[in-house]
C-alpha positions as CSV (number, residue, x, y, z in Angstrom):
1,X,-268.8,92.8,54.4
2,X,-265.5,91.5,54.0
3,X,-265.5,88.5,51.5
4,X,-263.4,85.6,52.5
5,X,-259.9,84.9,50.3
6,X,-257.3,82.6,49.7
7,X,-254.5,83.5,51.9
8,X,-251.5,83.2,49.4
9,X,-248.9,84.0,51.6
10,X,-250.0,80.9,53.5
11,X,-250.7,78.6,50.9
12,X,-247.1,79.8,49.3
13,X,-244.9,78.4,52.7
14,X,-247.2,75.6,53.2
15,X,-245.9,74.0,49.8
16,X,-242.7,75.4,50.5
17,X,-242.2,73.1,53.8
18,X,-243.7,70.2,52.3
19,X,-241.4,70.7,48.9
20,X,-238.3,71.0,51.7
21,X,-239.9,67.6,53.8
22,X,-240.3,66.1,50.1
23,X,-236.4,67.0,49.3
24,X,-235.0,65.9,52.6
25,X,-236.7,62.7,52.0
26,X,-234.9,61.9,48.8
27,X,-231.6,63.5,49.5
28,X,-231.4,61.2,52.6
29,X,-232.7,58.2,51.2
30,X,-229.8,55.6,51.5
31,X,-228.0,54.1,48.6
32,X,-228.4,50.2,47.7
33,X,-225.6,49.7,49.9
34,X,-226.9,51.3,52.5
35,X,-230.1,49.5,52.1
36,X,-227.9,45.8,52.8
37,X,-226.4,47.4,55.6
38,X,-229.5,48.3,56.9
39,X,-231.4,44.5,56.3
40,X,-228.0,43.5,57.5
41,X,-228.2,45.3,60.8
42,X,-232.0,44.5,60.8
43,X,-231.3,40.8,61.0
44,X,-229.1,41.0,63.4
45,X,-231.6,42.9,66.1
46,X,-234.1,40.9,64.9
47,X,-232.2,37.6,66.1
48,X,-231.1,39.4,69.3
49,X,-234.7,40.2,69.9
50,X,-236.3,36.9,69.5
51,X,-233.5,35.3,72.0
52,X,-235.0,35.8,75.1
53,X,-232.4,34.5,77.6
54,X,-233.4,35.6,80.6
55,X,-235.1,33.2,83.5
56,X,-238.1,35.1,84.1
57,X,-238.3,35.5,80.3
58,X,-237.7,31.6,79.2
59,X,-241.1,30.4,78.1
60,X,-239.9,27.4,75.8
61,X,-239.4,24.2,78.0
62,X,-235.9,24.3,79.0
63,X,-236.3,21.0,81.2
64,X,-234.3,18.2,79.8
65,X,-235.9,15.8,77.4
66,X,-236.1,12.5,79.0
67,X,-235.3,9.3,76.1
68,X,-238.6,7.0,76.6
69,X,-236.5,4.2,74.9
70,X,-233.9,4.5,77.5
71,X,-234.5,2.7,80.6
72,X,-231.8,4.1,82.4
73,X,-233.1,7.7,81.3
74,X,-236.8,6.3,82.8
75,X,-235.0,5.5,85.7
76,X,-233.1,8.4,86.4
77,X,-236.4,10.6,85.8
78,X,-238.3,8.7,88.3
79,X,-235.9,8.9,90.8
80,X,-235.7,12.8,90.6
81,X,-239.6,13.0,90.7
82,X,-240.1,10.9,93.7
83,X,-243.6,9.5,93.7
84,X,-245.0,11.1,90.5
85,X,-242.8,8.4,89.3
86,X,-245.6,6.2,89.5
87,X,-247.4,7.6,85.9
88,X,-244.9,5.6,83.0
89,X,-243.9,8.6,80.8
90,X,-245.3,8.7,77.2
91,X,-244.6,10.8,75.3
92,X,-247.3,13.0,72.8
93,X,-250.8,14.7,72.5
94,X,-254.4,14.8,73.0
95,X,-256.2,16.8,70.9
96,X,-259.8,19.0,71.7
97,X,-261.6,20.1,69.2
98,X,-265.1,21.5,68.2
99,X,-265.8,24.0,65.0
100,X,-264.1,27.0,66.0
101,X,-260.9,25.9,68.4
102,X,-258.3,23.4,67.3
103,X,-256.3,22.3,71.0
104,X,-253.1,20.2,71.3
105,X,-252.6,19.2,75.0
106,X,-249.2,17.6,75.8
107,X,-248.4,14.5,77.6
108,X,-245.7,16.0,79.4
109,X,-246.5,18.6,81.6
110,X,-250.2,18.5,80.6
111,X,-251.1,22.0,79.5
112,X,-251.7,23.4,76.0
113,X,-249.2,23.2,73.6
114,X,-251.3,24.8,70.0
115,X,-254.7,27.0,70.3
116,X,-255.2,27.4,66.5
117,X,-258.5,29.5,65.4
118,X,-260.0,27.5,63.1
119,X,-262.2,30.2,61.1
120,X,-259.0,33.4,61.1
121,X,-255.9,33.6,59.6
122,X,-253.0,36.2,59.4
123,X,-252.4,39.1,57.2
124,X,-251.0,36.2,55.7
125,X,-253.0,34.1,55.3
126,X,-251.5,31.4,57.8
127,X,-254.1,30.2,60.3
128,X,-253.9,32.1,63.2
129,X,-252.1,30.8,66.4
130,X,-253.0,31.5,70.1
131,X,-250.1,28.8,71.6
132,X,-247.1,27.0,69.2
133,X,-244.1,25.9,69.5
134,X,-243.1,26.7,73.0
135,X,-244.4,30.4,72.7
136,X,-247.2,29.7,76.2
137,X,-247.0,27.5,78.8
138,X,-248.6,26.9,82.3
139,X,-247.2,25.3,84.9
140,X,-247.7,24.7,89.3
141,X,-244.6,24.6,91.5
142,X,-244.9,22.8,94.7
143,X,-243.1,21.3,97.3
144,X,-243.4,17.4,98.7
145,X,-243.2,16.3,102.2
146,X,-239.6,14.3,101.3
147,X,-238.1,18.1,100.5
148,X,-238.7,18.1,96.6
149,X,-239.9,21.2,95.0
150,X,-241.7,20.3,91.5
151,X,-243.2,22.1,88.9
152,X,-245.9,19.7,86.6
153,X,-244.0,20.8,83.0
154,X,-241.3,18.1,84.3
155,X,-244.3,15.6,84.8
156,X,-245.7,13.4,82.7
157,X,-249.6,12.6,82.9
158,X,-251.9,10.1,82.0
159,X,-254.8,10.9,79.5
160,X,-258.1,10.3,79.4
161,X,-260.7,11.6,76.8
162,X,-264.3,10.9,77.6
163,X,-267.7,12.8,76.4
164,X,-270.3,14.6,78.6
165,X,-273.0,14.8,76.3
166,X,-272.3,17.2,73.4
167,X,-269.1,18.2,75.8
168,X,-265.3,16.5,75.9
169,X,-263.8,15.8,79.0
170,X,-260.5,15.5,78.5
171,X,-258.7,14.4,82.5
172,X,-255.0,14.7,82.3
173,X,-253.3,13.1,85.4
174,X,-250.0,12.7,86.9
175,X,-250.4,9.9,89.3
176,X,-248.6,8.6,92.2
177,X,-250.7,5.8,92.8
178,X,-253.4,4.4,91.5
179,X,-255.8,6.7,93.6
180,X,-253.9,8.8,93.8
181,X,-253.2,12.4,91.8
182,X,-252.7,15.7,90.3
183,X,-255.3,16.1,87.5
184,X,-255.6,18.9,84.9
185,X,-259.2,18.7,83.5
186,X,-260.6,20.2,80.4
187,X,-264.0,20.3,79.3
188,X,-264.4,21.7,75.9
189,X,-268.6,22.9,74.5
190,X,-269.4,22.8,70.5
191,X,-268.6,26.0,69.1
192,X,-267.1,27.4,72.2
193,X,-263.7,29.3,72.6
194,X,-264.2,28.4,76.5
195,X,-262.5,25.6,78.4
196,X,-263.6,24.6,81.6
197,X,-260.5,23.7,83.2
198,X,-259.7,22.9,86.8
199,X,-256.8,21.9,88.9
200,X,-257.2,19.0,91.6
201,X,-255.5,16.4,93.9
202,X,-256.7,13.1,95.4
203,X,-254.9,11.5,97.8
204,X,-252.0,14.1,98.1
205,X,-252.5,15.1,101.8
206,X,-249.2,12.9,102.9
207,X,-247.1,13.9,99.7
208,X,-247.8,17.9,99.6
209,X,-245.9,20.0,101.4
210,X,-248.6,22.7,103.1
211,X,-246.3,24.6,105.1
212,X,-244.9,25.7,101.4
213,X,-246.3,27.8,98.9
214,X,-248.1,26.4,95.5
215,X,-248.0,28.5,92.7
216,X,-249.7,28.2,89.6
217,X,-247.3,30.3,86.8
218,X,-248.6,31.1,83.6
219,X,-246.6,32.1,81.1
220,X,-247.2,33.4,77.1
221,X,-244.9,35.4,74.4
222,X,-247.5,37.0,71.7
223,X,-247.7,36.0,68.3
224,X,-247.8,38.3,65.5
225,X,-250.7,38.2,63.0
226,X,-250.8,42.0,61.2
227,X,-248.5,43.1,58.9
228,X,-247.3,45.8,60.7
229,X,-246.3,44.5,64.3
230,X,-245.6,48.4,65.6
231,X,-249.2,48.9,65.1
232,X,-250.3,45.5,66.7
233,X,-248.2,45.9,69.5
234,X,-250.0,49.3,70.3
235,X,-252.9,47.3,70.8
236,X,-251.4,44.6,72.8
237,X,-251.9,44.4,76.4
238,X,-252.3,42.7,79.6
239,X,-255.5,43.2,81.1
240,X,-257.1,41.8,84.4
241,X,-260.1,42.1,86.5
242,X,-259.9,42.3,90.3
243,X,-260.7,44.0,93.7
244,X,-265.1,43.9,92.8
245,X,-264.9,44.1,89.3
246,X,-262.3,47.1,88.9
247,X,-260.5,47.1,85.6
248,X,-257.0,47.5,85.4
249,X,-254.3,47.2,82.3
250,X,-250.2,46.8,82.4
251,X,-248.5,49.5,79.7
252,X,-248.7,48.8,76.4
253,X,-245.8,50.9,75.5
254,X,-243.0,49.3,77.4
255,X,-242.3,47.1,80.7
256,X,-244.3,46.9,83.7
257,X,-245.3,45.2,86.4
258,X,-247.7,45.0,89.3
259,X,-248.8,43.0,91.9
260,X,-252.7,42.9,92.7
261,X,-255.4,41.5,95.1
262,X,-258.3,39.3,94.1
263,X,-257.5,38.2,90.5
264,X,-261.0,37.0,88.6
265,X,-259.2,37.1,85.3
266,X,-256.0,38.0,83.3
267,X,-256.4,38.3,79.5
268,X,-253.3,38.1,77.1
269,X,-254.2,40.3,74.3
270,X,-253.0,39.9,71.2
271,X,-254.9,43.1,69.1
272,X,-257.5,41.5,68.4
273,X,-257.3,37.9,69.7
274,X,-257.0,36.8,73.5
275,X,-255.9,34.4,75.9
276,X,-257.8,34.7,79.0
277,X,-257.5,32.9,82.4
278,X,-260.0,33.0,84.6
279,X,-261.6,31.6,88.0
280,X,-264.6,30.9,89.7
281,X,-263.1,32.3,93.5
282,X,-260.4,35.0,92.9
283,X,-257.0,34.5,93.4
284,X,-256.0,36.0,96.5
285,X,-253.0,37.8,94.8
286,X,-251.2,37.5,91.5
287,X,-247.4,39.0,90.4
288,X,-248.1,40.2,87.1
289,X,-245.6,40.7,84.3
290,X,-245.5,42.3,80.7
291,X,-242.2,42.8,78.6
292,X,-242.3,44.9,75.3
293,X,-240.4,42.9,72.7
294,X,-240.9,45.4,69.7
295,X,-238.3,47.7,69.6
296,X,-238.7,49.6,66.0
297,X,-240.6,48.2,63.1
298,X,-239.8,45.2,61.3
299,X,-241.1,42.8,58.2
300,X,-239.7,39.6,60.0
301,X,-239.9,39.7,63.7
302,X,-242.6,37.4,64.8
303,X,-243.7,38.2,68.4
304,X,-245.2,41.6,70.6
305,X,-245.0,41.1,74.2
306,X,-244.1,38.4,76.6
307,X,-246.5,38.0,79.4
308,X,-246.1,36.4,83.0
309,X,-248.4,35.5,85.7
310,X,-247.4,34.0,88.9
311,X,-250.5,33.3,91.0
312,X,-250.7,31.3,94.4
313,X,-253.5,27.9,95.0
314,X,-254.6,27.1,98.2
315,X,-254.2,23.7,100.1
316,X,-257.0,23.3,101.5
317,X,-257.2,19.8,104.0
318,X,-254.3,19.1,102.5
319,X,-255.2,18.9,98.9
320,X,-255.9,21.2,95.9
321,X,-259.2,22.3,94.4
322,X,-259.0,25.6,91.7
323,X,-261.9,25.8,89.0
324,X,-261.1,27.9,86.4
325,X,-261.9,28.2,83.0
326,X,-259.0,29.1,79.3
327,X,-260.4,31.9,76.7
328,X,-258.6,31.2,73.3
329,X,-260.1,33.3,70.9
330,X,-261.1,36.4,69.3
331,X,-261.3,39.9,71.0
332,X,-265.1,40.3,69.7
333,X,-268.0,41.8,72.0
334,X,-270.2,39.7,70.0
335,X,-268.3,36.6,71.4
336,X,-267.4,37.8,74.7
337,X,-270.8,39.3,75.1
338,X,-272.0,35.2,75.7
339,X,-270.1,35.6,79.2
340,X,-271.7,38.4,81.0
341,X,-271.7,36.6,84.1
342,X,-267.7,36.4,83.8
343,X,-267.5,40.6,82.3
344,X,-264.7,38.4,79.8
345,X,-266.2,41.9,77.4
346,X,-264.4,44.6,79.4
347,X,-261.3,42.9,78.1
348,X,-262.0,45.2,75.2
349,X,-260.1,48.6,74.3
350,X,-263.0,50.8,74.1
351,X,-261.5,53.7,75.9
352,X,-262.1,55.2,79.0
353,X,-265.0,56.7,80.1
354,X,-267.8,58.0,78.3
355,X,-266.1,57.4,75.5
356,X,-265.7,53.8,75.9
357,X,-269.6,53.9,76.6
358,X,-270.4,55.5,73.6
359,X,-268.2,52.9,71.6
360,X,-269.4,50.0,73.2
361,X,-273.4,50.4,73.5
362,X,-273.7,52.9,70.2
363,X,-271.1,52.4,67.4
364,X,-270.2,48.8,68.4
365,X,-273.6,47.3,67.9
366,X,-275.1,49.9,65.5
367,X,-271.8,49.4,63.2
368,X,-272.4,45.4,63.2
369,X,-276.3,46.1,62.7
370,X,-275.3,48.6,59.5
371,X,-272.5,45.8,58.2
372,X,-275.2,43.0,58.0
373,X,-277.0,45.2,55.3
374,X,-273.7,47.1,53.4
375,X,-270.7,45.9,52.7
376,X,-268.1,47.9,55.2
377,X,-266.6,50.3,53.5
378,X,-270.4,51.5,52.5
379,X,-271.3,51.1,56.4
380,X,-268.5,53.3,57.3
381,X,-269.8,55.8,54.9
382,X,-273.4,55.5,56.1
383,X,-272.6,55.8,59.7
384,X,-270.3,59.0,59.0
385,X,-273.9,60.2,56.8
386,X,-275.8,60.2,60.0
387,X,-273.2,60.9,62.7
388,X,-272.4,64.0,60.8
389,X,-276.3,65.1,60.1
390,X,-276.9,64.6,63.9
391,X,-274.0,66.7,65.0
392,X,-275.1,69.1,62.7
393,X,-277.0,71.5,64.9
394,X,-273.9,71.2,66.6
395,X,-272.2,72.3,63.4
396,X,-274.7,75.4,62.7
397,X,-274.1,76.9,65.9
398,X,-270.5,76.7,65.7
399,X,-270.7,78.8,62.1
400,X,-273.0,80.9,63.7
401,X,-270.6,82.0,65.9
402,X,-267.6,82.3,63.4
403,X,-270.5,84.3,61.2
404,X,-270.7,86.7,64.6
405,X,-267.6,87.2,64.7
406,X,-267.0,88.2,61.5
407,X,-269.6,90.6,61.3
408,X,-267.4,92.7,64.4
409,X,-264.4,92.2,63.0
410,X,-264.6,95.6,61.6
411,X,-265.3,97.0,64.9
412,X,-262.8,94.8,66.9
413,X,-260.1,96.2,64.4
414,X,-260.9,99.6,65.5
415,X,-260.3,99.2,69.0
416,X,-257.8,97.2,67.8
417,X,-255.8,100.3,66.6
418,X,-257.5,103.2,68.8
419,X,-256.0,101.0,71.9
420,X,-253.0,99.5,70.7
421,X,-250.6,101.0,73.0
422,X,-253.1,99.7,76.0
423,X,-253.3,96.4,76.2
424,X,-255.4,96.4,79.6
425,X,-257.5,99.0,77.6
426,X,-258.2,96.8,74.7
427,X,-259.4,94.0,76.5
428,X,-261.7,96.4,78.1
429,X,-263.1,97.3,75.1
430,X,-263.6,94.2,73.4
431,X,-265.2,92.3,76.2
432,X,-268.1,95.7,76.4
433,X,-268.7,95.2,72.5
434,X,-268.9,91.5,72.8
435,X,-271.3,92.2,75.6
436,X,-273.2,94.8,74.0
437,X,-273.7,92.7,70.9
438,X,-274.5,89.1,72.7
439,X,-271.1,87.6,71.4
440,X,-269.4,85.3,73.1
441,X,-265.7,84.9,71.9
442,X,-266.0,81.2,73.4
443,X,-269.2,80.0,72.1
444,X,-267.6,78.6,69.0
445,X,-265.5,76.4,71.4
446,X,-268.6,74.9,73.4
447,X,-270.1,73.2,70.2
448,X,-266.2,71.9,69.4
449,X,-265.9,70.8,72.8
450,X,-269.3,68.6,72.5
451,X,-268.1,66.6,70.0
452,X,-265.0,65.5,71.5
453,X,-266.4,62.0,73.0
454,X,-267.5,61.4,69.2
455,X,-264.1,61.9,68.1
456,X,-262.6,59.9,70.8
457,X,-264.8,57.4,70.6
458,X,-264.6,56.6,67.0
459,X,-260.5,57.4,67.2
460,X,-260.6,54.0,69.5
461,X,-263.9,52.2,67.8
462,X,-262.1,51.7,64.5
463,X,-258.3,50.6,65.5
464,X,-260.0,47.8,67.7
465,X,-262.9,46.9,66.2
466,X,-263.2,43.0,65.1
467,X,-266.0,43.6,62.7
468,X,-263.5,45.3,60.3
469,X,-260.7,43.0,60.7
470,X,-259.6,42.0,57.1
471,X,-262.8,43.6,55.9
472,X,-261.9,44.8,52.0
473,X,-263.1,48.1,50.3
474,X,-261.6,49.8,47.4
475,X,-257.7,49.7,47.3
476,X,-257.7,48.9,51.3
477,X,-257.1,45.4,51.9
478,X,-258.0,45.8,55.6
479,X,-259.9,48.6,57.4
480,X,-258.6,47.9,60.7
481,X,-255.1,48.7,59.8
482,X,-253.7,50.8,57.5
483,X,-254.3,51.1,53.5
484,X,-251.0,51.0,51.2
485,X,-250.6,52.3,47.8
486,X,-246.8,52.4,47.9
487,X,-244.1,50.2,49.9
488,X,-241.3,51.8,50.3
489,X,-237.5,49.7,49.8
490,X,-237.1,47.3,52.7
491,X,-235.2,49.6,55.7
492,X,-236.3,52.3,54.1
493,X,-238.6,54.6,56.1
494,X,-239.8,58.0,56.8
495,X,-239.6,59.2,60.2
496,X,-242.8,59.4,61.7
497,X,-244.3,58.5,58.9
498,X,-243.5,55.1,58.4
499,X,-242.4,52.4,55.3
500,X,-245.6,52.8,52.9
501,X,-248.0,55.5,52.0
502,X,-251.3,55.3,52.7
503,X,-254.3,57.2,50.3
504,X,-257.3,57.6,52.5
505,X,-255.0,59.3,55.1
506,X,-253.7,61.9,51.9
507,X,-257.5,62.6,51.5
508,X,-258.8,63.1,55.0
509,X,-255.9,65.7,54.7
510,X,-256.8,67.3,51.7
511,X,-260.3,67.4,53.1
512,X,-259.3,68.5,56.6
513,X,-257.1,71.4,54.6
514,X,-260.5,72.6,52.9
515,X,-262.4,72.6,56.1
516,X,-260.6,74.3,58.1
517,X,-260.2,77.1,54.7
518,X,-263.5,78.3,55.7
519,X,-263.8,78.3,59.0
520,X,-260.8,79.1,61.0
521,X,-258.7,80.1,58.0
522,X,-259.8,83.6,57.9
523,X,-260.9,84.3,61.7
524,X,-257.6,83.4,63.6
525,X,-256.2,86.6,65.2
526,X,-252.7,87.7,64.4
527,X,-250.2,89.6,67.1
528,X,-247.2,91.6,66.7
529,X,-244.6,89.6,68.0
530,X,-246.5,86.3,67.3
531,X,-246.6,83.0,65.5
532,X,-248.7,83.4,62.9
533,X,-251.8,80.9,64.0
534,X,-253.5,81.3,60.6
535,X,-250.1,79.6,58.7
536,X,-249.9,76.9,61.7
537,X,-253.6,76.2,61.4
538,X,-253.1,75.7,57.5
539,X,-250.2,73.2,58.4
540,X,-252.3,70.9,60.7
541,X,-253.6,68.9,57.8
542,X,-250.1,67.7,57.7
543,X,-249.6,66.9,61.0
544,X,-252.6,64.4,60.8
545,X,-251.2,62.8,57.2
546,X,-248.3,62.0,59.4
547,X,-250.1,60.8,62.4
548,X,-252.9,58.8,60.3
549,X,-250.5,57.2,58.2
550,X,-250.1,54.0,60.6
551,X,-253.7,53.9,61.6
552,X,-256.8,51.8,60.3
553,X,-257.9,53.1,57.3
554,X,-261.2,53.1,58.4
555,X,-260.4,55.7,60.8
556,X,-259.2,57.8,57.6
557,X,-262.2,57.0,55.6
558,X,-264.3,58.4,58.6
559,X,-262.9,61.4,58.7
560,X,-262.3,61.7,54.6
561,X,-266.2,61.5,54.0
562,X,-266.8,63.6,57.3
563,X,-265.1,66.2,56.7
564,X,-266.3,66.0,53.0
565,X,-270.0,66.4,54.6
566,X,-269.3,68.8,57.2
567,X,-267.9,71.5,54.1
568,X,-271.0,70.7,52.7
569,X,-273.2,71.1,56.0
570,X,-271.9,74.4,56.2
571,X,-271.8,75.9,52.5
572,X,-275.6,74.7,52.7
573,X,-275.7,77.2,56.3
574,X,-273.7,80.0,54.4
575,X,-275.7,80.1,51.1
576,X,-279.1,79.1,52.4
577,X,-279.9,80.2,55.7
578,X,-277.6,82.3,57.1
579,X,-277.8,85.9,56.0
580,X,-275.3,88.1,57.4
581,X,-276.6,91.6,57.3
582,X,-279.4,90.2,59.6
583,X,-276.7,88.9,62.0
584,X,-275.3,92.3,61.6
585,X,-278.8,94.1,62.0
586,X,-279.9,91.8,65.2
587,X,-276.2,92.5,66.6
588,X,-276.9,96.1,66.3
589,X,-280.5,95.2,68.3
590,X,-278.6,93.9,70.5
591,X,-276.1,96.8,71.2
592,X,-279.5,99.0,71.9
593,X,-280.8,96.6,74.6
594,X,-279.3,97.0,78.4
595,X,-277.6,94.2,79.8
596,X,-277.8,93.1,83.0
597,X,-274.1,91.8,84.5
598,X,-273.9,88.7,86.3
599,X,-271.6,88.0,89.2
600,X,-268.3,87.0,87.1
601,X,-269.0,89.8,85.0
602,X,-269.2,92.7,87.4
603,X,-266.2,90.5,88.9
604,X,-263.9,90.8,85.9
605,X,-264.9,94.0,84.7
606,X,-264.1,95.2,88.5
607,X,-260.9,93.3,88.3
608,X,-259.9,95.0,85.1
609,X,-261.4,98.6,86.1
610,X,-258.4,98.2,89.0
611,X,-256.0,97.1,87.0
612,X,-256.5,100.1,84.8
613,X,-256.6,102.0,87.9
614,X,-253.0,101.2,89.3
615,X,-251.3,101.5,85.7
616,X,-252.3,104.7,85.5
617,X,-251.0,105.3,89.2
């Protein structure tokens, strides 16, 4: 038998591309000079970024500031307001607060003005902010019966803080009498990140304007919280339920814009912390809005996306009645998981399909079980343990069939050269003998093919998972992002690579490098006239240093140890229960037995017979 060897020719122009990458690095990296230029330049887009001037971009209150010591400023307010001139501005906050959810609601305009998490804080360790300074607000826009079109953020309401029970009731209300109203109401449960909140009138049947539309617009430019806001921004999305339940998501990779049917609730994602509006009777239809602000990669730029919702109320006998209910808080299936009855957990980027199923109800709740006994790093380790062992009957048959193969190879080089001036004629050949001996060139893709939805699944599961947010183990700070060892000069930065290297991704390479040594190193078929598959399958552990150099590091450590166990899966199958001259000995059993053709084989062998047929005509 033919024993398996190094393939120095290879190995020799795989160094010699990553020695040329290595040199092209360092010949182009730019001079201290450069390097100002570049923070220079950097400043500069970073300023144009965050200066979003546009109307339907403007989040922070641009209504003018009205002077409560000024009674001519009062004065000239109320007259411009009409009736809501009733409430007597004052200006300030009411704050909500229970043990996991700090809320500042303002005076003026009535809506949230700081959602602060009280138990999470940033790659920075700065307490992590939902809503501040100006970044969200939500405002309605409605029309009154003497030709005034409002919006609430120029109103100032009354406040009221009571308790319900254990609950605060917190009624916010911009009067025009009296009895008479527009009242914001928030109702805030101990250790909740759920608001009830509901919009209502009293007494507004002869000052609302019902021929006119009412429109409640909701509005929200995302804070960053992870060091690296390219890879944040991946994960930040607009998300919304409607039409019976059917999922749907704006891009995350740029501008977009839709507009939908039966809202029942729009989440602001943030990675991995979300703002979610939702209602108790769908809004009838919703413009929806989602503007990329990340342009290229940057140390100081502090938002991802801005975010806009425009969706209509009904006046209903002349007043306005919407119950409806504020997320602020983390993207968690553990925590979303307490509002089945509201699906607030499909909010989640498992992925689609199966392999959102398999992240959600397997490596979700079996990670978190696994995490309450290990520390993480250790759970990853164990999980990888006994994925790998129970795709490992998976694993055997896929080395059985490499072992196969090998064991014809002989063979298949004969007809290789007794044929090689008849393509048609080769095929021929090598589909009989593949017959004859029970070998299927393709049954070492089935077993590859089966675990796809694994490596899909866990691609997705450890990017977005909130269990390893800021989790720790050896030199990686944080398992759901990226590991560093080295930071490169500020503006300087490989392409496609990034501003830092990262070991656990050098590692999985290394080990990825090794695997595919023994099984696909020494099998892949070379052609006249053809790239040479073997030399671009050696420079595919590369390709994934590259691409895993930006992603969680617990991804890398996955695939590190699984590959690490997988080698070691199949040296075990090599040296201890596969034995090759019996392959060879039942192939050659096999070549003795008739063989009955199915359907698609008497089809193609027909197909080819003709083909054969009219060549030689």
């Amino acid at each position: 038998m033919e024993e398996k060897k190094l393939d120095v020719k290879s190995i020799i122009g795989f160094v010699l591309i990553f020695g040329i990458l290595i040199f092209m690095f360092y010949q182009n990296k730019p001079t201290p000079e450069e390097l100002e230029a570049q923070k220079a330049k950097q400043e500069q887009i970073d300023a144009a970024t965050e200066e979003i001037t546009s109307p339907e971009n403007q989040i922070v209150d641009d209504t003018p500031t009205v002077d409560l010591n000024d009674s001519t400023a009062i004065a000239g307010y109320k007259s411009q307001i009409g009736a809501f001139g009733f409430t007597t501005p004052k200006g300030g906050t009411t704050v909500l607060e229970n043990e996991v959810l700090y809320l500042e609601i303002s005076n003026k305009g009535g809506h949230v003005v700081e959602a602060r998490m009280k138990n999470f804080v940033t790659y920075d360790s700065v307490p992590v902010y939902l809503v501040k300074d100006s970044n969200s607000a939500y405002a309605i826009d409605f029309s009154t019966t003497d030709n005034r079109v409002l919006n609430t953020k120029d109103l100032f309401f009354e406040p009221s803080l009571t308790k319900s029970g254990e609950n605060q009731v917190l009624s916010m209300k911009a009067k025009t009498a009296n009895n008479q109203f527009l009242e914001y109401r928030y109702e805030m449960k101990p250790n909740e990140y759920l608001v009830d909140f509901s919009v209502r009138t009293q007494g507004l049947d002869r000052i609302l304007n019902s021929s006119k539309p009412v429109t409640f617009d909701w509005r929200m430019k995302g804070i960053r919280h992870s060091k690296s806001i390219e890879y944040e921004n991946r994960y930040t999305r607009l998300t919304y339920n409607h039409e019976d339940g059917k999922l749907s998501k704006l891009s995350a990779g740029g501008d977009d814009e839709e507009t939908e049917e039966d809202i029942k609730w729009i989440s602001y994602r943030q990675h991995f912390f979300s703002s979610i509006l939702g209602t108790d009777e769908p809004f009838k239809t919703g413009e929806l809005k989602s503007q990329d602000l990340v342009k290229e990669e940057s140390r100081t730029f502090g938002f991802t996306k801005n975010y806009t919702s425009i969706l209509p109320l009904e006046i209903k006998g002349g007043e306005i009645s919407k119950n409806m209910y504020l997320y602020y808080g983390p993207t968690d299936l553990e925590v979303l998981s307490n509002y089945k009855d509201l699906k607030l957990a499909d909010s989640i980027p498992f992925g689609w399909g199966i392999f959102g199923w398999i992240n959600r109800y397997f490596f979700t709740p079996f990670y978190s079980w696994l995490s309450t006994y290990f520390p993480y790093g250790i759970a990853i380790i164990i999980m990888t343990i006994l994925v790998r062992l129970a795709m490992s009957p998976v694993t055997y048959k896929s080395y059985l069939s490499q072992a196969k193969m090998k064991v014809l190879k002989p063979e298949i080089n004969e007809l290789n050269e007794k044929y090689k001036d008849n393509a048609m004629k080769k095929q021929q050949e090598t589909m009989k003998l593949y017959g004859k001996a029970g070998v299927s060139p393709m049954s070492g893709c089935v077993p590859a093919f089966l675990q796809m939805p694994i490596f899909y699944a866990l691609f997705m599961f450890f990017p977005t998972s909130f269990a390893l947010r800021q989790k720790s183990f050896l030199w990686a700070d944080d398992l759901s992002s990226f590991d560093t060892i080295y930071q490169f000069p500020e503006g300087f930065s490989i392409p496609f690579y990034g501003d830092h290297v990262s070991l656990f991704p050098i590692l999985a390479s290394i080990a990825i490098f090794f695997y595919m040594m023994m099984t696909t190193g020494q099998n892949m078929p070379t052609q006249p006239g053809m790239p040479n598959m073997k030399f671009i399958m050696y420079l595919m552990p590369f390709m994934m240093l590259f691409f895993f150099n930006n992603y969680a590091s617990g991804l890398s450590l996955y695939y590190f140890v699984s590959n690490l166990i997988t080698i070691g899966i199949m040296l075990v199958i090599k040296n201890f229960i596969l034995d090759n001259d019996k392959i060879h000995a039942q192939i050659q059993e096999n070549k003795k037995k008739p063989k009955k053709e199915n359907k698609f084989q008497r089809k193609m062998r027909e197909m080819m017979e003709q083909a054969e047929a009219q060549k030689k005509k």
